[in-house]
N, C-alpha and C positions, 0 to 999 in steps of 0.2 A: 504494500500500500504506500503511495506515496501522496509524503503532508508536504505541501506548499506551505511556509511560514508565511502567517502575517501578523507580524507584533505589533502590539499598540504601543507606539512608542512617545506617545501624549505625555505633558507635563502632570496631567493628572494620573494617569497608571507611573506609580514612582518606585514602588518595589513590588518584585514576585519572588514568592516562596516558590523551590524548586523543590518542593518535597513530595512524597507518596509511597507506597508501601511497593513489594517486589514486585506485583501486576503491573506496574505503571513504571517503574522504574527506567531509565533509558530513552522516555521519549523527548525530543529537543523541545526548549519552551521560548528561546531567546538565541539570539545570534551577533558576530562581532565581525563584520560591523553589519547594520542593521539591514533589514530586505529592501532592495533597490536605491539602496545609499549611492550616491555623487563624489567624484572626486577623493574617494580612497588613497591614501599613501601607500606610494608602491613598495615599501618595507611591511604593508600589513601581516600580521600575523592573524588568521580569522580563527574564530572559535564558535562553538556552539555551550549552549547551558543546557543541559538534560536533566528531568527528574530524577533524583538518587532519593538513594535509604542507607539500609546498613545491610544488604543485600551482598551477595559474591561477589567475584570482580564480574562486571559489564561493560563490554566492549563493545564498541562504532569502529567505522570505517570513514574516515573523512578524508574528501577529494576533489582538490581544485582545478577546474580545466578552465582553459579561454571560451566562454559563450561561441557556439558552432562551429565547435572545432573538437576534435578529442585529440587533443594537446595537453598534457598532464603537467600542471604546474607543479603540483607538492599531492602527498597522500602521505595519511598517519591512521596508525592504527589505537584507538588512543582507550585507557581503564576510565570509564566517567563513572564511576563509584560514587566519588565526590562529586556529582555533578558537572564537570567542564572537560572538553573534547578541545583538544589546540592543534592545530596544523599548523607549521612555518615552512612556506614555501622554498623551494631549492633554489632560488634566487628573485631578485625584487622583479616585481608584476611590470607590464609595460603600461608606456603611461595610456590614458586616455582609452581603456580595454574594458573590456565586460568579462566578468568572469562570475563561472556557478559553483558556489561552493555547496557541497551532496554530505551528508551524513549515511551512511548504511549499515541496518540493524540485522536479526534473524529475519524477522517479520515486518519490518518499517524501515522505510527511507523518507528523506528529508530534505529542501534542497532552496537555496537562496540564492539571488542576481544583487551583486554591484559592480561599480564601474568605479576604475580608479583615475587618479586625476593626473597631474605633475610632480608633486612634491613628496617631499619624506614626513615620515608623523613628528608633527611636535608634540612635545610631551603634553599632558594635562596638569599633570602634577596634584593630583588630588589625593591629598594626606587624611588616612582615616584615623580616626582617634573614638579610642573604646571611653565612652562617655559614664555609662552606668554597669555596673556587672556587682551579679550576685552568686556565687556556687553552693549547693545544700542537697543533702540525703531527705530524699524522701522515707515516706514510712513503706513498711510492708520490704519485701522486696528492696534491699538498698540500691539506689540510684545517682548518681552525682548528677544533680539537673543543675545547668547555666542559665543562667539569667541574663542577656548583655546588652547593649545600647549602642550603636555603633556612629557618627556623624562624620560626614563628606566633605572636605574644606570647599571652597570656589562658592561662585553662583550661578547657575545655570548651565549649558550646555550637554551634551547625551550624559542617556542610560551608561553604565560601565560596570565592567564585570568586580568584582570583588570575591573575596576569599577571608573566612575566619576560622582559626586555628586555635585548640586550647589544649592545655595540660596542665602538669607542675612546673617550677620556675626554672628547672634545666632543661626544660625539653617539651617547649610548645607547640607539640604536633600531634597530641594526642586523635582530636578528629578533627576535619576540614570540612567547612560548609562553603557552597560555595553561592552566590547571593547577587541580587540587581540595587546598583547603587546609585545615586543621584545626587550630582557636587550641590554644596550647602542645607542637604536635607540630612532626616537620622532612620535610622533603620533600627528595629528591636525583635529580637529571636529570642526563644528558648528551645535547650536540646538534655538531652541524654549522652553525658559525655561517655567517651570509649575511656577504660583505662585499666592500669594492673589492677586487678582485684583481689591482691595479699593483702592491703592495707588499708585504712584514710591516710588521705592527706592532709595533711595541714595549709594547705594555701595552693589557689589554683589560677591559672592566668589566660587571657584572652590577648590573639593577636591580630588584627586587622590588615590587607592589602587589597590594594587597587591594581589593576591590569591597565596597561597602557596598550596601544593599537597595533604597537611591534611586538606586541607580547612581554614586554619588560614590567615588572615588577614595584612597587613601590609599597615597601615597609612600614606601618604604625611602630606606634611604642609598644610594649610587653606591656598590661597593667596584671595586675595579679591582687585578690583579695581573700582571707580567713577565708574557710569553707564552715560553716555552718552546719551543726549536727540538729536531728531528732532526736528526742530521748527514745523511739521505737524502731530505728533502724539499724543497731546492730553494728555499728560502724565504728566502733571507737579506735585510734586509731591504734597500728598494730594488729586490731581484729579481723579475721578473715571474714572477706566479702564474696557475694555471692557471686560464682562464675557468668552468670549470664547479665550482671551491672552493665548499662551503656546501651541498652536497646532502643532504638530511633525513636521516639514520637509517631504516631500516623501524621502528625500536620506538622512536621517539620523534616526538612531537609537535614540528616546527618549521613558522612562518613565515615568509615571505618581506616581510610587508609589513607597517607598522608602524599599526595602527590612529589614524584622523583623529582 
């Protein structure tokens, strides 16, 4: 079956959850850059956003050719676990071109038209800053759920991909969401973090990054706050936790695995 994307890429739709359970898992929701976008930088690195969980690895097929031609620009075979599928072309696009970029699944493909321009990307520079963040065991069943608040420096201009990252404070990559951002707005999630389940921790931390149009990166600060006990969870720290801690939300988008 193949889905034709059309995002609403309105200043009113400002974020999407890319969450849902295994059924749904892997379908694209968002694309980079957006369907029939103008004047693309021919250094683009295109991506897609797909529904994840905490599901196996799931793999796409993403493949860039020149519009009416089967001329293969780039192809990646890419794990969106975490939601995000990255192709980086085998050299920069020409200018002034149409190009289809295709996602292909078991049972579904997917596939978007832009046209790039002259230029190379200039940066956006949009620095995310974890604004609110709370961690705590639920009852029953112990759980480490996130609580976080995420804001986008700038004012205006596109949609942008984003990525949030947590753990303990050596090592925040416990799990990866990956998320629709919007410079000078805030974005708020809660998840079910992945983590060792020998212990509690004492303190857990959120990291935020933005995707630039070359595919380059741009790093928040580490915040990290006390984790927050129940008296009915079983969690003290030291105490063994239950193996199956960290199970996704149905309404929320979590990874299990931390992008290479």
């Amino acid at each position: 079956m193949l889905l034709l994307l059309c995002f609403a890429h309105a200043e009113a739709v400002t974020f999407r959850d890319t969450g849902g359970g295994c059924g749904s898992a892997g379908d694209p929701t968002f694309s980079v850059p957006a369907p029939d976008s103008v004047g693309v930088p021919l250094d683009v690195s295109p991506a897609f956003i797909y529904t994840a969980s905490d599901c196996d690895e799931i793999q796409r097929t993403l493949q860039l050719i020149r519009k009416g031609t089967e001329v293969v620009t780039g192809s990646a075979t890419a794990d969106v676990t975490d939601g995000l599928g990255e192709l980086v072309p085998a050299e920069l696009l020409m200018p002034d071109t149409a190009y289809v970029l295709s996602s292909e699944g078991f049972s579904d493909s997917a596939e978007i038209t832009f046209t790039t321009g002259s230029t190379m990307t200039v940066a956006a520079a949009i620095v995310p800053t974890v604004e609110g963040l709370t961690a705590s065991w639920t009852d029953g069943p112990p759980r480490l759920t996130i609580d976080a608040t995420v804001t986008y420096s700038g004012g205006g201009g596109r949609d942008l991909i984003a990525q949030w990252s947590d753990g303990p404070p050596d090592a925040v990559s416990g799990s990866t969401i990956t998320r629709i951002g919007a410079p000078g707005l805030s974005d708020s999630a809660s998840w079910d973090s992945a983590r060792d389940p020998t212990s509690a921790p004492d303190s857990w931390c959120v990291q935020a990054q933005t995707r630039e149009l070359d595919g380059a990166w741009l790093l928040g600060d580490v915040t990290c706050v006390d984790v927050e006990a129940t008296t009915t969870c079983g969690c003290a720290t030291g105490a063994p936790v239950a193996a199956g801690a960290g199970l996704a939300s149905a309404l929320l988008l979590v990874s299990r695995r931390r992008r290479g």
